[in-house]
KOLGU-4560 file (N, C-alpha, C; in nm, 3 decimals, padded with zeros to 5 digits):
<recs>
<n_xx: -13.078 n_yy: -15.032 n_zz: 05.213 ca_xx: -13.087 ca_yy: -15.083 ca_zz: 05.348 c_xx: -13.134 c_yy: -15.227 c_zz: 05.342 mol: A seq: 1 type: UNK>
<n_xx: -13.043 n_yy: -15.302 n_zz: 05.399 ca_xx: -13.074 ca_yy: -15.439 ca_zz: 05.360 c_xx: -13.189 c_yy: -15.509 c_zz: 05.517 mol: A seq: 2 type: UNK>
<n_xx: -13.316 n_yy: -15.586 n_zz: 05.456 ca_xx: -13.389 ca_yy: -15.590 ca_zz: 05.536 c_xx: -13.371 c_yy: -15.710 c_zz: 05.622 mol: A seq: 3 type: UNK>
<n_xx: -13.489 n_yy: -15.681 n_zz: 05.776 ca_xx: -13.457 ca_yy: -15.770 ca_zz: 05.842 c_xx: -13.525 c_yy: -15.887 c_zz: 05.877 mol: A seq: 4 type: UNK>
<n_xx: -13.555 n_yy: -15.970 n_zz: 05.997 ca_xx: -13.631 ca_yy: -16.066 ca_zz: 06.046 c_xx: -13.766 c_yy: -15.977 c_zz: 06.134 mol: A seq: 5 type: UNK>
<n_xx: -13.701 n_yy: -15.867 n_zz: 06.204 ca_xx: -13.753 ca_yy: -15.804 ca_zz: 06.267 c_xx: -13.921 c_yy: -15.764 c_zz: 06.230 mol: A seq: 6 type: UNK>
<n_xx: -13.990 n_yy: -15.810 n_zz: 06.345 ca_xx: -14.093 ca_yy: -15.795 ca_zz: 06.302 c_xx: -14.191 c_yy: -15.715 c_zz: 06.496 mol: A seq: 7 type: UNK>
<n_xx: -14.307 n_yy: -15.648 n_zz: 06.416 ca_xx: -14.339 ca_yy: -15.536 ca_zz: 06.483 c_xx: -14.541 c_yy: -15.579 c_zz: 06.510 mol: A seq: 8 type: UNK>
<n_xx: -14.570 n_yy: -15.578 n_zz: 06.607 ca_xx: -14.708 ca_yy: -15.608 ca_zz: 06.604 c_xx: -14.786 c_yy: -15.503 c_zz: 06.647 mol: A seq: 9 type: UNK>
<n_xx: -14.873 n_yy: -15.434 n_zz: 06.639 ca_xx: -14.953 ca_yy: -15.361 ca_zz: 06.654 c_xx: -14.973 c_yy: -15.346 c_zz: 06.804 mol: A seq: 10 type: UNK>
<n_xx: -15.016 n_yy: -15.504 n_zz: 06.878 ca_xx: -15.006 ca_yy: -15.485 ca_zz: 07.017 c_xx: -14.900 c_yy: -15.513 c_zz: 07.091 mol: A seq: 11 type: UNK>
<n_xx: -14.812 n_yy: -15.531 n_zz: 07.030 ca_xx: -14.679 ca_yy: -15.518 ca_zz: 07.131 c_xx: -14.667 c_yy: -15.363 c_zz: 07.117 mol: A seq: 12 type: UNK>
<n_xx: -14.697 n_yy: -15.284 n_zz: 07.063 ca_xx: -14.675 ca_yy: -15.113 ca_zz: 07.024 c_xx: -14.758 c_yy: -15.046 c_zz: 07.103 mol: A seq: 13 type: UNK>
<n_xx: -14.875 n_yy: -15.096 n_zz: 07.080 ca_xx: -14.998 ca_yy: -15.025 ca_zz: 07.192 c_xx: -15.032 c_yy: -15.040 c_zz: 07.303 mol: A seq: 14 type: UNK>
<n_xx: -15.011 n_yy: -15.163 n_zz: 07.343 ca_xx: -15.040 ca_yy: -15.185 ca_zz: 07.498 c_xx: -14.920 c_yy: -15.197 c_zz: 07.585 mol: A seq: 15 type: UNK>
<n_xx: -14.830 n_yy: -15.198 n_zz: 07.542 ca_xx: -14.693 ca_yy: -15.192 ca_zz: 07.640 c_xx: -14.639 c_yy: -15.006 c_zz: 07.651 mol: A seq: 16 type: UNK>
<n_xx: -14.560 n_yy: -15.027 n_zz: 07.727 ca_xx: -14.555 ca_yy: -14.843 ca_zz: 07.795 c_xx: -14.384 c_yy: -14.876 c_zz: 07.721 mol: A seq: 17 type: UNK>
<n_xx: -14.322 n_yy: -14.769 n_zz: 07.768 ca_xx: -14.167 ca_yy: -14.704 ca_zz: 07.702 c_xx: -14.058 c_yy: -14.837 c_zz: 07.707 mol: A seq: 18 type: UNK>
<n_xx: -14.075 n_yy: -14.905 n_zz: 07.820 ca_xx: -13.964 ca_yy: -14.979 ca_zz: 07.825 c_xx: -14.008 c_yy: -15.103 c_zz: 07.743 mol: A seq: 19 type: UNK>
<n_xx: -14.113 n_yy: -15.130 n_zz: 07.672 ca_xx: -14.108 ca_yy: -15.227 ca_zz: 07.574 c_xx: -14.045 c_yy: -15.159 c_zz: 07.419 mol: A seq: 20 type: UNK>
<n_xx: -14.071 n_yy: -15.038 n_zz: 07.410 ca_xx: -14.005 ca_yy: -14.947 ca_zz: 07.304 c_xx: -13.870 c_yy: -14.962 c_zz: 07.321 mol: A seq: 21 type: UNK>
<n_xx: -13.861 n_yy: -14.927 n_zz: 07.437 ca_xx: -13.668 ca_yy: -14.999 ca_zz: 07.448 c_xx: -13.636 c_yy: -15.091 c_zz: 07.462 mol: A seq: 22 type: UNK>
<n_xx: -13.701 n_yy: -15.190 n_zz: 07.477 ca_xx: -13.641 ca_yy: -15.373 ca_zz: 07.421 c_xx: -13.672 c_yy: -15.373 c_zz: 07.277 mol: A seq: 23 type: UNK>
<n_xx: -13.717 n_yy: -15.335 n_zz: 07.199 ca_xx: -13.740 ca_yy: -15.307 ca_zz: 07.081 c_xx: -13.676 c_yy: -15.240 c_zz: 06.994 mol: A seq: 24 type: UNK>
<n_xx: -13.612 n_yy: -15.152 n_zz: 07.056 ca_xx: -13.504 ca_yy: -15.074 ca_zz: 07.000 c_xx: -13.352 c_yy: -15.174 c_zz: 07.042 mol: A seq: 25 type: UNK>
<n_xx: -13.331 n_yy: -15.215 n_zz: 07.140 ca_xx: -13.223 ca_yy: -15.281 ca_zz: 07.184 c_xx: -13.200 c_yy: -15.414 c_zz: 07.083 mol: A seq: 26 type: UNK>
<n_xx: -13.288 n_yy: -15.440 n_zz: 07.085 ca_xx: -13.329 ca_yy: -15.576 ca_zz: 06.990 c_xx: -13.260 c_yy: -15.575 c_zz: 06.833 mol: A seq: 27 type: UNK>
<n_xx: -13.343 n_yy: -15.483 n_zz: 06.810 ca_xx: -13.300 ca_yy: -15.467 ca_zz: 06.643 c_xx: -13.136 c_yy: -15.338 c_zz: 06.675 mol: A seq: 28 type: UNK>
<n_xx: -13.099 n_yy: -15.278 n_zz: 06.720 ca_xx: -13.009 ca_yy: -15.257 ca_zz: 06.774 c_xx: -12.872 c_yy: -15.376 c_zz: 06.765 mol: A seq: 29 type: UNK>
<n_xx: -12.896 n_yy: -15.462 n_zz: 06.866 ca_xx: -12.789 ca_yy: -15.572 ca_zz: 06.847 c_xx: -12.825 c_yy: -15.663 c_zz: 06.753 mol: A seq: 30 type: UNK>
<n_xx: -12.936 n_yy: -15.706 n_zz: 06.664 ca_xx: -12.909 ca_yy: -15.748 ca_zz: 06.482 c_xx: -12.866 c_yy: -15.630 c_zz: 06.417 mol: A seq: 31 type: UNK>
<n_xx: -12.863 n_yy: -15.526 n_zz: 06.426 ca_xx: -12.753 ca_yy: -15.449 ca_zz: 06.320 c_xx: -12.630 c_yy: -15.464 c_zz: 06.364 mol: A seq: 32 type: UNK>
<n_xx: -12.599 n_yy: -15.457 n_zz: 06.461 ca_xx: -12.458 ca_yy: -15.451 ca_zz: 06.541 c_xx: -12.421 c_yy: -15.602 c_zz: 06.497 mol: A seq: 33 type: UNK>
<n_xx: -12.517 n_yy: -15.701 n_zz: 06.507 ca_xx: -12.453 ca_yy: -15.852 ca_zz: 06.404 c_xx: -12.427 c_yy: -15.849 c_zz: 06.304 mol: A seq: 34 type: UNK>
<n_xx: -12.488 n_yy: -15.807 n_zz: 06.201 ca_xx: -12.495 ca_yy: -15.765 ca_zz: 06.086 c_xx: -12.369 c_yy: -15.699 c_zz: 06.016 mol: A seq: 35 type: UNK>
<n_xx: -12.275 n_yy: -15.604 n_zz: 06.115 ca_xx: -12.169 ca_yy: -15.569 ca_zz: 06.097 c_xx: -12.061 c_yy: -15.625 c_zz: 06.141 mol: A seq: 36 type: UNK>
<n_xx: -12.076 n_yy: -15.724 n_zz: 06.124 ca_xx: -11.964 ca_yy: -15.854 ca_zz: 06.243 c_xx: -11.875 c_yy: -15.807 c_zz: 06.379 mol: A seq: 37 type: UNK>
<n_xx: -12.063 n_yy: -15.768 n_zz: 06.463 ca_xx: -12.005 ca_yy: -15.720 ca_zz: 06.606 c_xx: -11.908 c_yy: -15.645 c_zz: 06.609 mol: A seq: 38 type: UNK>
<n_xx: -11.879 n_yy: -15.568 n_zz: 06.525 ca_xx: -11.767 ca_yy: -15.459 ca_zz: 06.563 c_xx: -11.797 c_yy: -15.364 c_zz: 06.624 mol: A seq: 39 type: UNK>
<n_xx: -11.724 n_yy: -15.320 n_zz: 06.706 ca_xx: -11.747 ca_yy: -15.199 ca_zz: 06.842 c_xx: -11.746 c_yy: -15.053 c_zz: 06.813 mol: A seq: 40 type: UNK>
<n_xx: -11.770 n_yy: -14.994 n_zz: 06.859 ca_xx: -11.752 ca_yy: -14.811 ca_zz: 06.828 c_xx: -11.870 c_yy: -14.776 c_zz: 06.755 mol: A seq: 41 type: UNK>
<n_xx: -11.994 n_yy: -14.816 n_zz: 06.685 ca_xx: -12.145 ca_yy: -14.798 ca_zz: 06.645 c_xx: -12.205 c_yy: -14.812 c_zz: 06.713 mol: A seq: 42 type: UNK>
<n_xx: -12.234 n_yy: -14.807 n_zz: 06.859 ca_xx: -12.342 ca_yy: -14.850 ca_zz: 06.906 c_xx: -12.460 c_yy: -14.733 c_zz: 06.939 mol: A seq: 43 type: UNK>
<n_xx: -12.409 n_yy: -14.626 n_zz: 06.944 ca_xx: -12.522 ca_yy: -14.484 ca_zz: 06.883 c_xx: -12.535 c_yy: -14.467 c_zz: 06.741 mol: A seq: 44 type: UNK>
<n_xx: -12.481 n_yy: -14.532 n_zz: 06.656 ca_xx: -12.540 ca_yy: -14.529 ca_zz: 06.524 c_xx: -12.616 c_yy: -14.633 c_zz: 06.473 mol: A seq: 45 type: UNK>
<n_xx: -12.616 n_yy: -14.723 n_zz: 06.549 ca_xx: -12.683 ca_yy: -14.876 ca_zz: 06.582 c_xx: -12.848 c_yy: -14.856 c_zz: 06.633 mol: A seq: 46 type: UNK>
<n_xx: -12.815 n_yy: -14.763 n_zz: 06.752 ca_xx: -12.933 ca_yy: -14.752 ca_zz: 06.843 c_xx: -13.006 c_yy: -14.622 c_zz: 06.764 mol: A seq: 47 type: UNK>
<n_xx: -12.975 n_yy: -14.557 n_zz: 06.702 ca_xx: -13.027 ca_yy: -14.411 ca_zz: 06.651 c_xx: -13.102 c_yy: -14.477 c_zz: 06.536 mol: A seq: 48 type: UNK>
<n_xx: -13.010 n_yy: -14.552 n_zz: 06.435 ca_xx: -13.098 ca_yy: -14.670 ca_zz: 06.306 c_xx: -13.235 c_yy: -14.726 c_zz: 06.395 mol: A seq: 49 type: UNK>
<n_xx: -13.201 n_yy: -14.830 n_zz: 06.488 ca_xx: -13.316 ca_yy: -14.936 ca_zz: 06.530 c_xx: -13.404 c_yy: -14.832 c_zz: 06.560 mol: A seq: 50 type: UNK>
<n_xx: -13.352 n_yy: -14.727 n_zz: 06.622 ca_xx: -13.519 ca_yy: -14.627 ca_zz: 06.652 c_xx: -13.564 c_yy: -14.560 c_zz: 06.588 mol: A seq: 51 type: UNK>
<n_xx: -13.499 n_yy: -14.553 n_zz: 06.430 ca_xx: -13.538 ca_yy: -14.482 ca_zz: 06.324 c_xx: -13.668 c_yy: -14.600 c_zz: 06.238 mol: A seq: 52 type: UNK>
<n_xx: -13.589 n_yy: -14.742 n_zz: 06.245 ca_xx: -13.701 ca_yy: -14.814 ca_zz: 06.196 c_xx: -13.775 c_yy: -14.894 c_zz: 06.245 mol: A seq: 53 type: UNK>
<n_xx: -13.721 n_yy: -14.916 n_zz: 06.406 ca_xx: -13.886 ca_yy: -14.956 ca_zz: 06.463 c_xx: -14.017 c_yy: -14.866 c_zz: 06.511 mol: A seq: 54 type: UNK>
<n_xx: -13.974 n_yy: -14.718 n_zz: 06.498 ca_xx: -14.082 ca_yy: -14.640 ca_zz: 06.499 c_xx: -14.150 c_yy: -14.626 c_zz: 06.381 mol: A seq: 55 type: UNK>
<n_xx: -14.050 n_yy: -14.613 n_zz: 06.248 ca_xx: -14.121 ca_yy: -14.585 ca_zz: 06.134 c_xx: -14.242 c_yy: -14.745 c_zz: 06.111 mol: A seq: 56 type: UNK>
<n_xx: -14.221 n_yy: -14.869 n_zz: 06.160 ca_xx: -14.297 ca_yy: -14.971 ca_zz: 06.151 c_xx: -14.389 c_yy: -14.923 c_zz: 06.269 mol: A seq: 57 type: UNK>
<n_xx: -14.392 n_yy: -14.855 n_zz: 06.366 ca_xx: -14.494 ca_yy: -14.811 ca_zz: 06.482 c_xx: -14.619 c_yy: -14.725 c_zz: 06.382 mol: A seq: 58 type: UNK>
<n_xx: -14.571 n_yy: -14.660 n_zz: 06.334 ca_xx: -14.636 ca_yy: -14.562 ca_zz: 06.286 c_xx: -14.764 c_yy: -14.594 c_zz: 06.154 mol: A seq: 59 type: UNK>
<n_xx: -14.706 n_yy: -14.721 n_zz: 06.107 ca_xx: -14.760 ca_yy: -14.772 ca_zz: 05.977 c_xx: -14.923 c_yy: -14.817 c_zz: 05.982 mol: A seq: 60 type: UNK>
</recs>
């Protein structure tokens, strides 16, 4: 898994409620979706990844 820019702060995680989790997920979401030169038809395998590894960085 090739890594990213994406970066995760402790209080952007804790003090913001769900919909900062989902700009967060959206975020790193559309850099993978760049990453694959914007090609269409991934965007639940896009969004299922970003929330696989911006939680696993939540959790750390």
């Amino acid at each position: 898994m090739a890594k990213t820019s994406f970066k995760l702060t402790k209080s952007s995680s804790t003090t913001s409620g769900s919909s900062d989790l989902n700009s967060l997920i959206a975020k790193k979401a559309y850099e993978l979706f760049e990453k694959r030169g914007k090609q269409s038809g991934r965007a639940m395998d896009d969004w299922l990844e970003a929330e696989r590894i911006v939680k696993s960085k939540m959790s750390r």
